[in-house]
C-alpha positions as CSV (number, residue, x, y, z in Angstrom):
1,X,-9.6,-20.5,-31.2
2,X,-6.4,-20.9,-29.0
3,X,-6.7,-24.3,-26.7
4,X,-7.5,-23.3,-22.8
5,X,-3.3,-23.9,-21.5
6,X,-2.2,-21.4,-24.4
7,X,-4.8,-18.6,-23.5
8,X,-3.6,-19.5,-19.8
9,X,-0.3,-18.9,-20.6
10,X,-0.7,-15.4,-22.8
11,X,-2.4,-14.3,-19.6
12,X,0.4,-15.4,-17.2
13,X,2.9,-14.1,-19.7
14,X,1.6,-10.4,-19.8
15,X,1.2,-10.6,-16.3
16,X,5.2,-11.2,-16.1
17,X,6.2,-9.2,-18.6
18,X,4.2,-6.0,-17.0
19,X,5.6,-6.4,-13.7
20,X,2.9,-8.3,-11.8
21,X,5.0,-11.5,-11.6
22,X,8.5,-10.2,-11.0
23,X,11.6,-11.9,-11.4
24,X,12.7,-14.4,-8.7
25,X,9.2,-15.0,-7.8
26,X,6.9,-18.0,-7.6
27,X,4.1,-18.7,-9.6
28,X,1.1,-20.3,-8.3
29,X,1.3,-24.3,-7.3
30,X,-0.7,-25.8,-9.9
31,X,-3.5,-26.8,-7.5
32,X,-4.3,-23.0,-6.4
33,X,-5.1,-22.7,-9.7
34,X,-6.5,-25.1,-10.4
35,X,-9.1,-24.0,-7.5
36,X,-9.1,-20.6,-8.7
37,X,-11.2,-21.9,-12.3
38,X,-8.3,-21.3,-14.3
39,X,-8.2,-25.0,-16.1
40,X,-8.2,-28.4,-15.1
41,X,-4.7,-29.9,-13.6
42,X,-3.8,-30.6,-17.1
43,X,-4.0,-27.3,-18.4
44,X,-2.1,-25.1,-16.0
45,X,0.7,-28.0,-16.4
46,X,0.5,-27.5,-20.2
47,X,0.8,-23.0,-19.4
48,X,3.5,-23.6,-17.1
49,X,5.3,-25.8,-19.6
50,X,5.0,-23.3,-22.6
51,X,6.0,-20.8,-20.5
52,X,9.4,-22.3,-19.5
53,X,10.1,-23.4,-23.2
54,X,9.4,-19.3,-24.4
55,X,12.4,-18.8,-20.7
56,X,10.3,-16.9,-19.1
57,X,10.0,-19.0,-16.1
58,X,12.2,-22.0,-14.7
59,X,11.2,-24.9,-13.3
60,X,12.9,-26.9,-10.9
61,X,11.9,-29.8,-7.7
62,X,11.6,-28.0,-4.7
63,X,11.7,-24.3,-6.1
64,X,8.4,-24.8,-8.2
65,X,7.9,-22.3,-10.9
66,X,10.1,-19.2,-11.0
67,X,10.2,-16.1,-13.2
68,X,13.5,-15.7,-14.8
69,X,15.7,-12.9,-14.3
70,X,14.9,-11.1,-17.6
71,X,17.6,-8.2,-17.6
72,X,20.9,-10.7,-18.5
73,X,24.3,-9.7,-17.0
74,X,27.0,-7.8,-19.0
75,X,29.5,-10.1,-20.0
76,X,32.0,-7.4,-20.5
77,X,34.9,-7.7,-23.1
78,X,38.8,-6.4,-22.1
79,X,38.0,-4.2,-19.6
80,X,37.4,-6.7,-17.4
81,X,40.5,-8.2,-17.3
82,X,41.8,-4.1,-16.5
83,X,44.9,-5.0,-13.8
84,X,44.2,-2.0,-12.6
85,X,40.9,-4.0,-11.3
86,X,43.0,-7.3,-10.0
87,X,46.5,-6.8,-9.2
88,X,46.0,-3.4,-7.1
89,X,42.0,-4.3,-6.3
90,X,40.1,-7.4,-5.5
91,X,37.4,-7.4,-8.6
92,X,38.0,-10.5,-10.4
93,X,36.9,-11.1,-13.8
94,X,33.4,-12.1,-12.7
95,X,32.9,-9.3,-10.4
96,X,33.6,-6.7,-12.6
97,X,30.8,-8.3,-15.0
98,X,28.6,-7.7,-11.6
99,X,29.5,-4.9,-11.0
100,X,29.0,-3.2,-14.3
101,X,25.5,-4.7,-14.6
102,X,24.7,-3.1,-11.1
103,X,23.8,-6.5,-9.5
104,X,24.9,-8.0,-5.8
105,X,27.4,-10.6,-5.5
106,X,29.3,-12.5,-2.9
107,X,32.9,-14.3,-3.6
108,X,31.4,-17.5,-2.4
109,X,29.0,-17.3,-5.5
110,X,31.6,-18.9,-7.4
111,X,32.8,-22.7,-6.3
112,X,35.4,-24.4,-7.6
113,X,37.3,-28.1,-7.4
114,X,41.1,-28.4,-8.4
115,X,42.5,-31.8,-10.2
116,X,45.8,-32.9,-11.7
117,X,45.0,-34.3,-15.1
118,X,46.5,-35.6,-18.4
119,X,45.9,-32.8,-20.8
120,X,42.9,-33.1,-23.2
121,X,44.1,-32.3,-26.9
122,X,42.4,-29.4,-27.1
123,X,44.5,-27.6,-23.6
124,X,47.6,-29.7,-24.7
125,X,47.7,-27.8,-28.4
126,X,46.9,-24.6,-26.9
127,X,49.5,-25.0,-24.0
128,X,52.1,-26.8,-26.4
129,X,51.9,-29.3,-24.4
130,X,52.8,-33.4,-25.6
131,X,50.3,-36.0,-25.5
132,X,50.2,-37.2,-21.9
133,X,51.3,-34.3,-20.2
134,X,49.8,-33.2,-16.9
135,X,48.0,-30.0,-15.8
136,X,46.2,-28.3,-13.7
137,X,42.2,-28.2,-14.2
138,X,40.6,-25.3,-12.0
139,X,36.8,-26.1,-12.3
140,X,34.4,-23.1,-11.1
141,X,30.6,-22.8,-10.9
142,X,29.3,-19.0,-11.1
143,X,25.9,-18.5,-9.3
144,X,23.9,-15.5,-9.2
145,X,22.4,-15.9,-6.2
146,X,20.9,-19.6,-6.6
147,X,21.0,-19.5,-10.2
148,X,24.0,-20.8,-11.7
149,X,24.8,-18.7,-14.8
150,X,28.1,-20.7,-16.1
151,X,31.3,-22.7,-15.8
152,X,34.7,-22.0,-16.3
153,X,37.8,-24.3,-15.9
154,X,41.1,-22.9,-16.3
155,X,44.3,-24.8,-17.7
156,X,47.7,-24.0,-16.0
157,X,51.2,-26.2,-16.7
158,X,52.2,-27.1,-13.3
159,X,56.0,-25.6,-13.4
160,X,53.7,-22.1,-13.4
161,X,51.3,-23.2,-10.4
162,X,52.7,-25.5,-7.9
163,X,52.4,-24.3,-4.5
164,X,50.4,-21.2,-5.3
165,X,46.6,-20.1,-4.2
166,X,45.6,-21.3,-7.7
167,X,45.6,-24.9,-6.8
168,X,44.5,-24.4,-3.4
169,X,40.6,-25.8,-3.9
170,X,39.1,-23.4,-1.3
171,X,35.8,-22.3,-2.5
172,X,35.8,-18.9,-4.2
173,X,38.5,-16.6,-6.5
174,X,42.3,-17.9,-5.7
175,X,42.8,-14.9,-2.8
176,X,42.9,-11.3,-3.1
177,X,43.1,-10.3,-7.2
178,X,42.0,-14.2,-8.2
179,X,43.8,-16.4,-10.5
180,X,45.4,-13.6,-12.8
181,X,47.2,-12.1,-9.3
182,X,48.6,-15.3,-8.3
183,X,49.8,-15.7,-11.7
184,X,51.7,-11.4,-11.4
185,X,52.8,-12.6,-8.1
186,X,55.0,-15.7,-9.2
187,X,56.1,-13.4,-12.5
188,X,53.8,-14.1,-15.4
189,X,52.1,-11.0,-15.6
190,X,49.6,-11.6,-18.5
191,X,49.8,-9.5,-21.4
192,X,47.5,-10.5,-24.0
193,X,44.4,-12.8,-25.0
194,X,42.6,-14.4,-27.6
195,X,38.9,-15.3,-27.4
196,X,36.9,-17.4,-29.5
197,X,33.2,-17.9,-29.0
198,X,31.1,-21.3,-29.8
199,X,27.2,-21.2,-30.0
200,X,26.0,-24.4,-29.3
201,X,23.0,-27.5,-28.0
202,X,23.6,-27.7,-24.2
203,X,24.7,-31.1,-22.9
204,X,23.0,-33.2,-20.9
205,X,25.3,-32.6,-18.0
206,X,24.8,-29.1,-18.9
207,X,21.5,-28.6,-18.8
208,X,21.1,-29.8,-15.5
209,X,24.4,-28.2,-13.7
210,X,23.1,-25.0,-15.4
211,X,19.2,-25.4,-14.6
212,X,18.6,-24.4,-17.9
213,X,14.9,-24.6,-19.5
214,X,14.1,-26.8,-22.5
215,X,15.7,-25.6,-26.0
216,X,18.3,-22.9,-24.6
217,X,21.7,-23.0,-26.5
218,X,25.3,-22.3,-24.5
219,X,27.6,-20.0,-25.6
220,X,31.1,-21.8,-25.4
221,X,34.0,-19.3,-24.8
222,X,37.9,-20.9,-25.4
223,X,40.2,-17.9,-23.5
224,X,43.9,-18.2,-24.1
225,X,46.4,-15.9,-22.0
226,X,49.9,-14.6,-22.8
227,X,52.8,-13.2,-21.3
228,X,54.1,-10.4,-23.4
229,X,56.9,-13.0,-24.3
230,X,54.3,-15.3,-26.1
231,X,53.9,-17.8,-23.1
232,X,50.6,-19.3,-22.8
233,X,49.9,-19.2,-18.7
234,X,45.9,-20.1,-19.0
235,X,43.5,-22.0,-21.3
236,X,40.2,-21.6,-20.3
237,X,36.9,-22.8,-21.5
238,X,33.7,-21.5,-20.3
239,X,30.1,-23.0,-20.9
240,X,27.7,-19.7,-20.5
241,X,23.6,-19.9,-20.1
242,X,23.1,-18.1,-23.7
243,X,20.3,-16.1,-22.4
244,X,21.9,-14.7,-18.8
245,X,24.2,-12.8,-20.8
246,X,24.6,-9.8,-23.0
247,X,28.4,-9.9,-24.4
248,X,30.0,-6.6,-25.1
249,X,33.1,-5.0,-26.2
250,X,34.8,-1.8,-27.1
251,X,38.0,-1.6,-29.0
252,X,40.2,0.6,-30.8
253,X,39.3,0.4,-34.6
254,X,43.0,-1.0,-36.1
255,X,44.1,0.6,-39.2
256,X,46.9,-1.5,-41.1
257,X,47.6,0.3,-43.7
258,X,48.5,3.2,-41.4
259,X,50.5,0.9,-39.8
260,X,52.5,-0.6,-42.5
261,X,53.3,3.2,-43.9
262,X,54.9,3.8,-40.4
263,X,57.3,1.1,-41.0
264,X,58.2,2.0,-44.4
């Protein structure tokens, strides 16, 4: 026989995952259950703290319990970085993901602080950069609404930035078109990109900046960005809530030996 806080929980559960409980909203305080006979003090706190682990709910000081938003965002692949989309529009990389998942946003959503730095090793090889070399660290928080979903901080040499929107530290995207317009404006139209993805453990830091339950992994993502001349203009690394998003992409299937008869 399943202890009372577990059978409290499967209840609770099938009561959010049928729609009674919807997403955003508040569970009981534990003392209203408490009153209602469902378990002693002890018990709900024992529900609500299986139910956070499964991420079904978040828990936080001063918001309570909460139902997590369980439809994640599309983290699309290349065609959010369309220029069609930034350098004649205003739908930065992060509002396109909104916009093809059919959810709100606002440009204030996503915060950000601006800091000269030495390079870390990592930005410094990607860049080509010596040891001790400065750059530019562009730090940004993406919130959906209150809930943060995940960081990204954005590498730039300083001969390619200085005096531009991109390291003015006003709160939202870099101006009309973000970072990637700023960067088309002062001639380093990006061309290219390579992506690598890290599953990982959250940090400490992490969990906490992120408001992420108990257990849940982040998905690292390293983005390096070329001009079609091979310059590296952006090294980016972003920490992503693992279960807020749903990555996809669609490419062109390659076919080198096709390609390699053409040339012969």
């Amino acid at each position: 026989m399943a202890p009372k806080w577990r059978e409290l929980a499967d209840r609770i559960a099938e009561r959010i995952r049928n729609g009674e409980y919807a997403p955003g909203q508040q569970l009981p305080h534990i003392r209203d259950l408490v009153e209602a006979g469902e378990g002693s003090k002890s018990t709900v706190h024992a529900a609500y703290k299986a139910l956070e682990g499964e991420g079904l709910v978040t828990s936080s000081r001063g918001h309570g319990t909460v139902v997590r938003q369980q439809t994640p965002l599309k983290r699309l692949g290349i065609e959010r970085y369309d220029k069609a989309k930034w350098r004649d529009g205003d739908e930065v990389a992060f509002i396109a993901d909104r916009v093809a998942s059919g959810r709100a946003y606002k440009r204030g959503e996503q915060t950000q602080t601006v800091s000269r730095i030495v390079a870390p090793a990592a930005v410094a090889a990607a860049h080509g950069l010596p040891e001790g070399a400065e750059v530019y660290a562009r730090a940004r928080l993406v919130k959906e609404g209150e809930q943060p979903t995940h960081t990204l901080t954005s590498y730039y040499r300083p001969e390619h930035v200085e005096g531009t929107r991109i390291v003015d530290p006003s709160p939202g995207p870099a101006g009309r078109g973000g970072g990637f317009r700023v960067l088309y404006e002062a001639g380093y139209e990006i061309d290219h990109m390579r992506e690598e993805l890290f599953a990982r453990i959250a940090t400490v830091d992490e969990v906490k900046l992120l408001q992420l339950p108990p257990g849940e992994p982040v998905v690292e993502l390293h983005r390096t960005t070329f001009t079609a001349d091979g310059t590296v203009v952006e090294f980016a690394i972003g920490v992503h809530a693992a279960s807020r998003f749903a990555w996809s992409y669609d490419f062109k299937v390659p076919d080198s030996a096709k390609s390699e008869r053409g040339t012969q």
